[in-house]
N, CA, C and O atoms as a GROMACS GRO file, in nm:
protein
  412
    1UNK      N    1   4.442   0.094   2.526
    1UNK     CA    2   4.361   0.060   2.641
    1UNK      C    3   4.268   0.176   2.679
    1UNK      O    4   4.154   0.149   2.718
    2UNK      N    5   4.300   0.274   2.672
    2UNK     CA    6   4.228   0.415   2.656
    2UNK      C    7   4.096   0.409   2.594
    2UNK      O    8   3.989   0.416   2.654
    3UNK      N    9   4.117   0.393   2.443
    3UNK     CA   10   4.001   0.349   2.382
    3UNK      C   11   3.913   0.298   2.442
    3UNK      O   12   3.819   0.369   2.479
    4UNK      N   13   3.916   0.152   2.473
    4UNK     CA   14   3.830   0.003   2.557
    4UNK      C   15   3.791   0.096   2.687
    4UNK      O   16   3.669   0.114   2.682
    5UNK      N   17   3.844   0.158   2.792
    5UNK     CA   18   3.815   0.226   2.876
    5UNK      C   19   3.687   0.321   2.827
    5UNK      O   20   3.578   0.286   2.874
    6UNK      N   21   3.686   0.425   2.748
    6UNK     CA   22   3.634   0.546   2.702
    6UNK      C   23   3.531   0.509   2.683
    6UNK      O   24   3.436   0.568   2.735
    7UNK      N   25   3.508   0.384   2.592
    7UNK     CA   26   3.417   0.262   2.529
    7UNK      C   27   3.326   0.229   2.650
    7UNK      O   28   3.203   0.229   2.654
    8UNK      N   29   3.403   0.205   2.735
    8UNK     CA   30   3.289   0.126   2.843
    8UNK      C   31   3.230   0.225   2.930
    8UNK      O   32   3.114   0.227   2.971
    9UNK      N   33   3.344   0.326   2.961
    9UNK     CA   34   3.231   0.458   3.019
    9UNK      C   35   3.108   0.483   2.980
    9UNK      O   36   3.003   0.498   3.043
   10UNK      N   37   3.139   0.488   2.850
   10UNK     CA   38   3.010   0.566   2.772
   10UNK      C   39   2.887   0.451   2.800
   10UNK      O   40   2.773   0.486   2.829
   11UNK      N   41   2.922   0.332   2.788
   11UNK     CA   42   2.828   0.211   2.799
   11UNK      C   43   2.819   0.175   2.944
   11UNK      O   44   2.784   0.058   2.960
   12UNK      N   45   2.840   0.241   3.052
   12UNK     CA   46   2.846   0.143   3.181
   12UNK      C   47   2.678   0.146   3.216
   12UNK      O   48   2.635   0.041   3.266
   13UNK      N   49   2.591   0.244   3.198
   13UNK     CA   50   2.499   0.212   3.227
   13UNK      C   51   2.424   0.094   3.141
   13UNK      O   52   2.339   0.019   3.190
   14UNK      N   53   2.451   0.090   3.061
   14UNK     CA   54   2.392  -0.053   2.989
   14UNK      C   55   2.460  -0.186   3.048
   14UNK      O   56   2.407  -0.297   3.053
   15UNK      N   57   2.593  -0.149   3.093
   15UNK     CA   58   2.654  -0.269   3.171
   15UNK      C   59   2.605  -0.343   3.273
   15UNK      O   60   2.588  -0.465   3.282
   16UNK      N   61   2.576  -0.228   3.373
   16UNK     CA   62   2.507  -0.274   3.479
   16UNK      C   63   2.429  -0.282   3.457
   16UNK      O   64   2.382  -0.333   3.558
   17UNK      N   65   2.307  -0.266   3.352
   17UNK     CA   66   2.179  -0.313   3.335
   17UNK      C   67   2.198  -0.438   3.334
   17UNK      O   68   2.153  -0.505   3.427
   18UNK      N   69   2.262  -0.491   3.238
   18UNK     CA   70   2.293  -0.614   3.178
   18UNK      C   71   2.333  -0.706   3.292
   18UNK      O   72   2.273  -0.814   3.297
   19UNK      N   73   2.425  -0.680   3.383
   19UNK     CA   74   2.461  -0.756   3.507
   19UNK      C   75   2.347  -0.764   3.590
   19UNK      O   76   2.332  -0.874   3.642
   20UNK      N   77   2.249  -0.662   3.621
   20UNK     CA   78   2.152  -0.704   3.724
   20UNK      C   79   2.063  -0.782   3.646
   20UNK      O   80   2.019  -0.884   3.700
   21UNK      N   81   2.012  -0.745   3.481
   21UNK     CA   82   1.936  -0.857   3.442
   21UNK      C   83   1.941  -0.970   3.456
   21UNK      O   84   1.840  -1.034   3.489
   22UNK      N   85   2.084  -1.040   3.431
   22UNK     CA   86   2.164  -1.184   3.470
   22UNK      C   87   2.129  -1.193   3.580
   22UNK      O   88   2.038  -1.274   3.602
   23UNK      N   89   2.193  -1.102   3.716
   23UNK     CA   90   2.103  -1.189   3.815
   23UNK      C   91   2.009  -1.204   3.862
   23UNK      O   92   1.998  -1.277   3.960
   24UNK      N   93   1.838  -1.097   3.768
   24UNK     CA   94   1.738  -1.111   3.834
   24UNK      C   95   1.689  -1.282   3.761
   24UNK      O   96   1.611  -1.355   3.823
   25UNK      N   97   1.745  -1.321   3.639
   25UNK     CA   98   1.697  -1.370   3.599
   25UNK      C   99   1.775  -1.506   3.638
   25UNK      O  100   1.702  -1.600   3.608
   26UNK      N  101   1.885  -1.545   3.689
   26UNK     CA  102   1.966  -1.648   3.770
   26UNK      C  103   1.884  -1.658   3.909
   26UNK      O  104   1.887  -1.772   3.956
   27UNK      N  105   1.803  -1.551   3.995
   27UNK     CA  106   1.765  -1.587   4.088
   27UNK      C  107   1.617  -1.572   4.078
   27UNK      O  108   1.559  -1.624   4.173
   28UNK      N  109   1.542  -1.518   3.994
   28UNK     CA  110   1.425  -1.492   3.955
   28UNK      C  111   1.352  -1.568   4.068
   28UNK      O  112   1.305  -1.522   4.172
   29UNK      N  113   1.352  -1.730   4.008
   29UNK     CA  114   1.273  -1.841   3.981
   29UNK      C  115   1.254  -1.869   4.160
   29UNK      O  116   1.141  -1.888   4.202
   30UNK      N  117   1.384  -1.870   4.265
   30UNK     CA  118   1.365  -1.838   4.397
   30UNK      C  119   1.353  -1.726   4.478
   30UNK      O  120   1.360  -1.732   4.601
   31UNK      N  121   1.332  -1.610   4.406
   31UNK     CA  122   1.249  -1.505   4.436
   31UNK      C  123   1.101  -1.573   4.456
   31UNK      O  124   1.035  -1.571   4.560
   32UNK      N  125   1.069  -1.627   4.343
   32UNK     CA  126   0.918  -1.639   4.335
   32UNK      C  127   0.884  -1.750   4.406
   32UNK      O  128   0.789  -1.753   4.484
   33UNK      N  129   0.971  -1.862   4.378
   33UNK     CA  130   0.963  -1.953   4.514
   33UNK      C  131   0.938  -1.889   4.650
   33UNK      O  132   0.834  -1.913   4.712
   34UNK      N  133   1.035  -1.806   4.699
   34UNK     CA  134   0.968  -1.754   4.831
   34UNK      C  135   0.876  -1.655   4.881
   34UNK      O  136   0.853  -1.624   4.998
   35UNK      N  137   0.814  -1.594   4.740
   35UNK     CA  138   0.695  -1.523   4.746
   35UNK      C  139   0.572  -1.594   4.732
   35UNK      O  140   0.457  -1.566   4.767
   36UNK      N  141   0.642  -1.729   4.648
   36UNK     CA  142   0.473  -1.813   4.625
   36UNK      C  143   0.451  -1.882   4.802
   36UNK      O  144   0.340  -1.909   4.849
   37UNK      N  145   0.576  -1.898   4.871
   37UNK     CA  146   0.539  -2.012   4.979
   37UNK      C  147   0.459  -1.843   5.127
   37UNK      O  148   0.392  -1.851   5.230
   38UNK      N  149   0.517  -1.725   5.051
   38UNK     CA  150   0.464  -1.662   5.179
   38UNK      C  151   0.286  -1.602   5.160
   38UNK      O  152   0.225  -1.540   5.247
   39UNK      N  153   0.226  -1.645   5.015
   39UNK     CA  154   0.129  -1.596   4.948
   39UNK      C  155   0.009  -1.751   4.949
   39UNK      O  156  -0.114  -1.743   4.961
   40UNK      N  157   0.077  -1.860   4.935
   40UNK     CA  158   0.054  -1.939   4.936
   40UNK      C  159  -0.065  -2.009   5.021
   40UNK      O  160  -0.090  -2.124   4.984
   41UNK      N  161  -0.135  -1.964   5.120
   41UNK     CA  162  -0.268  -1.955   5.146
   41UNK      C  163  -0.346  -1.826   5.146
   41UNK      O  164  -0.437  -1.791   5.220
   42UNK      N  165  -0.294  -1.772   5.057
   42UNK     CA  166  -0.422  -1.603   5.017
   42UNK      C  167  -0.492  -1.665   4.886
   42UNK      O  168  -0.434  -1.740   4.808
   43UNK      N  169  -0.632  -1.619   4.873
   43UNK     CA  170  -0.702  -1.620   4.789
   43UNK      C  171  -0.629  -1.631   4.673
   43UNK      O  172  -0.508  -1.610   4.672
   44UNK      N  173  -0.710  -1.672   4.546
   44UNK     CA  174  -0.637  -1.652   4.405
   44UNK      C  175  -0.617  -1.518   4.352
   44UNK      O  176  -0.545  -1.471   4.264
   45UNK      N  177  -0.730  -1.457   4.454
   45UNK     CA  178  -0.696  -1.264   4.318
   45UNK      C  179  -0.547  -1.227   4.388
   45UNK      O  180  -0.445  -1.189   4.331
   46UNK      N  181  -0.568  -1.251   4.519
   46UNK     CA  182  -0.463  -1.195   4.611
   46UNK      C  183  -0.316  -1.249   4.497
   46UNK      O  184  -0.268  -1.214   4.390
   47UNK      N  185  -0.292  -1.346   4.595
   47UNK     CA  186  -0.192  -1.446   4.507
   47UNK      C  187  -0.171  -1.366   4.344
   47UNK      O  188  -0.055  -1.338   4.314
   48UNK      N  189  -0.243  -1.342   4.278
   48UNK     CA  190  -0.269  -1.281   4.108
   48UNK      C  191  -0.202  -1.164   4.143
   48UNK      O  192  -0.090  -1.134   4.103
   49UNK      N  193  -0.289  -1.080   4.238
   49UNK     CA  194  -0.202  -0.929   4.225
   49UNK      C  195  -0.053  -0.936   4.267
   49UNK      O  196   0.032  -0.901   4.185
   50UNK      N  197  -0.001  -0.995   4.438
   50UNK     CA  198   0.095  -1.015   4.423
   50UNK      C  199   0.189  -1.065   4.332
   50UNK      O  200   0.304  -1.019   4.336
   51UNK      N  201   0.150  -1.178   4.228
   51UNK     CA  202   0.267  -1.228   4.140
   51UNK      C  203   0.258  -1.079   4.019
   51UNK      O  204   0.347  -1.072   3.935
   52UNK      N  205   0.179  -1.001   4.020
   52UNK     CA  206   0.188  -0.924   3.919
   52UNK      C  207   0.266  -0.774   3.943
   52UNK      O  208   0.338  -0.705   3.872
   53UNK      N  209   0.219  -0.762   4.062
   53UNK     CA  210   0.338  -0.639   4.157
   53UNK      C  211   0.461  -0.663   4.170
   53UNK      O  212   0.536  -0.566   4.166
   54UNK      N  213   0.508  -0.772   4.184
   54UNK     CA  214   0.623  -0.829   4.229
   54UNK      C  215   0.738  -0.883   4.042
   54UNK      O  216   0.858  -0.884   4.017
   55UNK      N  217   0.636  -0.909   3.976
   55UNK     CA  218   0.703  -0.915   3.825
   55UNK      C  219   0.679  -0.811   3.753
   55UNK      O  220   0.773  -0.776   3.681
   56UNK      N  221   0.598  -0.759   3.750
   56UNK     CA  222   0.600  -0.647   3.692
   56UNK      C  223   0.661  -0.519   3.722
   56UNK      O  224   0.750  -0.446   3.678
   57UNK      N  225   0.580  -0.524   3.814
   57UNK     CA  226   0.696  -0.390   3.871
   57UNK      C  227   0.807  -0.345   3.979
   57UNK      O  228   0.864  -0.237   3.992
   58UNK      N  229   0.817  -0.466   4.054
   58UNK     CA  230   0.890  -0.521   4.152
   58UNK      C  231   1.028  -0.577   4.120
   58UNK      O  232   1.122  -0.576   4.199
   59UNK      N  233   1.034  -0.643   3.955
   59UNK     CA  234   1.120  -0.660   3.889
   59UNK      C  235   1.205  -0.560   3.840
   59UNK      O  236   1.328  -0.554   3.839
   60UNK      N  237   1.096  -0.461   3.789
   60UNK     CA  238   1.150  -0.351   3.722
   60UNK      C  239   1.220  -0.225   3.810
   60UNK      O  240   1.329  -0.171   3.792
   61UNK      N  241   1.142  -0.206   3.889
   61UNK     CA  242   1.207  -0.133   3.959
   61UNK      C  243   1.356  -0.180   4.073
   61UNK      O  244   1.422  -0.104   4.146
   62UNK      N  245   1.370  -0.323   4.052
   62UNK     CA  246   1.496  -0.345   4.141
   62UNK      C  247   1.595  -0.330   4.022
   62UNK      O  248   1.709  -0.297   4.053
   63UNK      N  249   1.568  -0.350   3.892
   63UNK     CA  250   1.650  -0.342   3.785
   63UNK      C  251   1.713  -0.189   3.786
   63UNK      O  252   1.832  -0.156   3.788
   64UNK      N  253   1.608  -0.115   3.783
   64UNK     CA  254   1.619   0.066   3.765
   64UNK      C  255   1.726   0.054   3.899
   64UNK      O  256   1.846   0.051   3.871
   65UNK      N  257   1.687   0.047   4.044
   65UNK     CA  258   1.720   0.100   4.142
   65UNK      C  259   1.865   0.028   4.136
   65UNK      O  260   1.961   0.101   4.110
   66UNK      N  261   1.893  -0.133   4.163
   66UNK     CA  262   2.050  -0.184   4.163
   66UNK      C  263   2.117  -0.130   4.066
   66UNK      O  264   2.226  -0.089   4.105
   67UNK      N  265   2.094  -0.110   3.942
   67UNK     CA  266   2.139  -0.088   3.804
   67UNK      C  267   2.213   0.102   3.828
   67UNK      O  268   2.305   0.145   3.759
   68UNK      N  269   2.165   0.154   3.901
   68UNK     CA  270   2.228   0.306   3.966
   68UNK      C  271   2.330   0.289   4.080
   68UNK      O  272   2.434   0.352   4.104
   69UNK      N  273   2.277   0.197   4.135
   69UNK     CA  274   2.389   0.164   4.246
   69UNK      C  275   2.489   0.090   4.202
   69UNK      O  276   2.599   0.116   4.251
   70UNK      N  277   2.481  -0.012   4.107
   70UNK     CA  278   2.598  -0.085   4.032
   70UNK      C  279   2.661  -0.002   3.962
   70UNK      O  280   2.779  -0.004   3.995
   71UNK      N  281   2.639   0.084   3.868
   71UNK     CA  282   2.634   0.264   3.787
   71UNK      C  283   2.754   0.285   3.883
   71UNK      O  284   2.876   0.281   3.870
   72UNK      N  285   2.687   0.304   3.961
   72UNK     CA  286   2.773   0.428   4.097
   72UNK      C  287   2.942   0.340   4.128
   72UNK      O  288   3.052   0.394   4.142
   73UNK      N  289   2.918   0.230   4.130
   73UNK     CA  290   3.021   0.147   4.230
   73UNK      C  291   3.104   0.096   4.097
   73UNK      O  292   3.207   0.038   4.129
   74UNK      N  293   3.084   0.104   3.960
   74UNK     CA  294   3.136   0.101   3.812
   74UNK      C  295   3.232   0.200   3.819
   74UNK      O  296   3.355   0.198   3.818
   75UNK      N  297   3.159   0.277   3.824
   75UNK     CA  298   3.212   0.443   3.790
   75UNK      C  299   3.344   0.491   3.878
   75UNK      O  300   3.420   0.581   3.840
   76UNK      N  301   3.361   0.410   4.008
   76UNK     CA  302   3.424   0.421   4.119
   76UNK      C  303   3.570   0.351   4.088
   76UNK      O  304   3.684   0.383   4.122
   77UNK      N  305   3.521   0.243   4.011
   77UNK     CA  306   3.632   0.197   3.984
   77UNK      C  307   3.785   0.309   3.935
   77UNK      O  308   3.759   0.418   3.884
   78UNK      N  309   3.895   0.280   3.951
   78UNK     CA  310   3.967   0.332   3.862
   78UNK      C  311   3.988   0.293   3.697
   78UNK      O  312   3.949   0.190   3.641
   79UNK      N  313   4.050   0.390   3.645
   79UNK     CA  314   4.007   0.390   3.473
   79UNK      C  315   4.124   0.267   3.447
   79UNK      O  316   4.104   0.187   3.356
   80UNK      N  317   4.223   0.260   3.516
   80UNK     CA  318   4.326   0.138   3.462
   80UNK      C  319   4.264  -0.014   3.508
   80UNK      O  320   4.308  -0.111   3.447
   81UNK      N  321   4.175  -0.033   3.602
   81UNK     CA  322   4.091  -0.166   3.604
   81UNK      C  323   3.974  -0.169   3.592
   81UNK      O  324   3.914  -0.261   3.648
   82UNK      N  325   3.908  -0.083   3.526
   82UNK     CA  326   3.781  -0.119   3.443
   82UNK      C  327   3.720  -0.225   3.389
   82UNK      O  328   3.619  -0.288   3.420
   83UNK      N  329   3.831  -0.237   3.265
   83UNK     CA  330   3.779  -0.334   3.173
   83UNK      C  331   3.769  -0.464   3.244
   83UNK      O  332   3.674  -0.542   3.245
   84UNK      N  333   3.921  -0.478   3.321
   84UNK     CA  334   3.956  -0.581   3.370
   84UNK      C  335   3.834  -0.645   3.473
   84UNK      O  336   3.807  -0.765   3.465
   85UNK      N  337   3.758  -0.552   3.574
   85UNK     CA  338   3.690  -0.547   3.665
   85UNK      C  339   3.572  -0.611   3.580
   85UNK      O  340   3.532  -0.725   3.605
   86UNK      N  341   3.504  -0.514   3.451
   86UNK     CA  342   3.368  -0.569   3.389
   86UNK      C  343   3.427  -0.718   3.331
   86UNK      O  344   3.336  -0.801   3.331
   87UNK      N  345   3.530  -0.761   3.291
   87UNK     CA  346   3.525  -0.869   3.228
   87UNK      C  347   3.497  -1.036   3.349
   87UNK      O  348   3.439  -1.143   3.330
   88UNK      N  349   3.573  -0.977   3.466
   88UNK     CA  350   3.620  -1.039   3.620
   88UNK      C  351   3.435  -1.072   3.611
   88UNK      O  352   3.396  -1.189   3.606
   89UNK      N  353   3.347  -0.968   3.611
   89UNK     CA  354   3.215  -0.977   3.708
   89UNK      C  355   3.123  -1.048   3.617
   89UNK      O  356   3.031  -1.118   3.657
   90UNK      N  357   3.167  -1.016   3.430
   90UNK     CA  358   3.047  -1.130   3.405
   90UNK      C  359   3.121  -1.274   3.366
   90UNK      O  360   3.053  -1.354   3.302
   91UNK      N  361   3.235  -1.306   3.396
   91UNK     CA  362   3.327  -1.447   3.435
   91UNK      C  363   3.210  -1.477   3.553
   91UNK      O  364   3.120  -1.560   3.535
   92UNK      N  365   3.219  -1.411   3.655
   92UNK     CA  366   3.157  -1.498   3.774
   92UNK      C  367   3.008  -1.498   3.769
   92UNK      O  368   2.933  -1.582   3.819
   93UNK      N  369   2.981  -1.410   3.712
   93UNK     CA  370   2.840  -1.425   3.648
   93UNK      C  371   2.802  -1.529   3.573
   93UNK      O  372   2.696  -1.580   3.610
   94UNK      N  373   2.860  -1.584   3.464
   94UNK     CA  374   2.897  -1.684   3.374
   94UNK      C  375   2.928  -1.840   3.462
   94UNK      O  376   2.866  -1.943   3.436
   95UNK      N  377   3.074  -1.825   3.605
   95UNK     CA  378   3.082  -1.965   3.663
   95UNK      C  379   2.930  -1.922   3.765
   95UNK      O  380   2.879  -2.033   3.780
   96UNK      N  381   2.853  -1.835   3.826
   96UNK     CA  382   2.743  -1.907   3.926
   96UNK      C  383   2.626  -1.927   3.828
   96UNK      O  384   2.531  -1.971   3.892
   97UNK      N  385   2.595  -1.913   3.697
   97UNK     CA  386   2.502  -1.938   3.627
   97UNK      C  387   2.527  -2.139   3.599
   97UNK      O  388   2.452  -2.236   3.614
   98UNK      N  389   2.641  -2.125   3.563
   98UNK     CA  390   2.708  -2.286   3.543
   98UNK      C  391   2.665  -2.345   3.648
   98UNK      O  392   2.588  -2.439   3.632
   99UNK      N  393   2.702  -2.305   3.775
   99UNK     CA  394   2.668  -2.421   3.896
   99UNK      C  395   2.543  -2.428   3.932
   99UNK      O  396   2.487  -2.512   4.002
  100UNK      N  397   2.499  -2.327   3.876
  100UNK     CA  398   2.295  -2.282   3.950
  100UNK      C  399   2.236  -2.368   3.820
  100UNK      O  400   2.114  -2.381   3.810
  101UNK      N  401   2.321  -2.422   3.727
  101UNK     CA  402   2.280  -2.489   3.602
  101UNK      C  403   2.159  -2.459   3.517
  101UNK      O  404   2.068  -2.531   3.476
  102UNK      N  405   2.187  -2.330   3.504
  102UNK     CA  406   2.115  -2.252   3.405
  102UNK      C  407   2.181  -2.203   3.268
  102UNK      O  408   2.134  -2.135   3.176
  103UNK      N  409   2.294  -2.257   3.285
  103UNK     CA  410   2.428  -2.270   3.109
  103UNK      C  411   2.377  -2.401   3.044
  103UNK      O  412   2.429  -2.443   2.941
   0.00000   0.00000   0.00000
């Protein structure tokens, strides 16, 4: 169990990448839903730059920024429920993707 532990240390920052990707991309679509309804009478460039600030780099940077804070609250865990913990979070990652019916 040592091993699998040691294993995922070394990888947790890719972990939590991987977990916030899942949920930018499980909630993406009503992100943009409620950016299109608050943009939704601005001009077209307007509207253009916002959808491009907000995916481009608005995306990216909540990825960078949660993805350190998920990092942080990983790391916190103790080493005897680790694995157990990463396997627990993309299970529920896995059942709210099912019900949001994106499986």
């Amino acid at each position: 169990m040592d091993q699998i532990t040691n294993f995922l240390r070394l990888h947790l920052h890719d972990i939590a990448i991987s977990m916030i990707a899942t949920l930018l991309v499980m909630f993406g679509s009503d992100i943009n839903r409620f950016i299109r309804q608050l943009v939704k009478k601005q001009h077209f460039l307007v509207r253009l730059g916002i959808f491009v600030l907000v995916c481009a780099i608005g995306y990216g940077v909540a990825t960078i920024f949660l993805a350190d804070v998920l990092l942080k609250a990983l790391a916190a865990i103790p080493r005897q429920f680790l694995a157990l913990s990463i396997v627990v979070i993309f299970i529920l990652l896995g059942l709210t993707a099912e019900t949001r019916k994106q499986i």
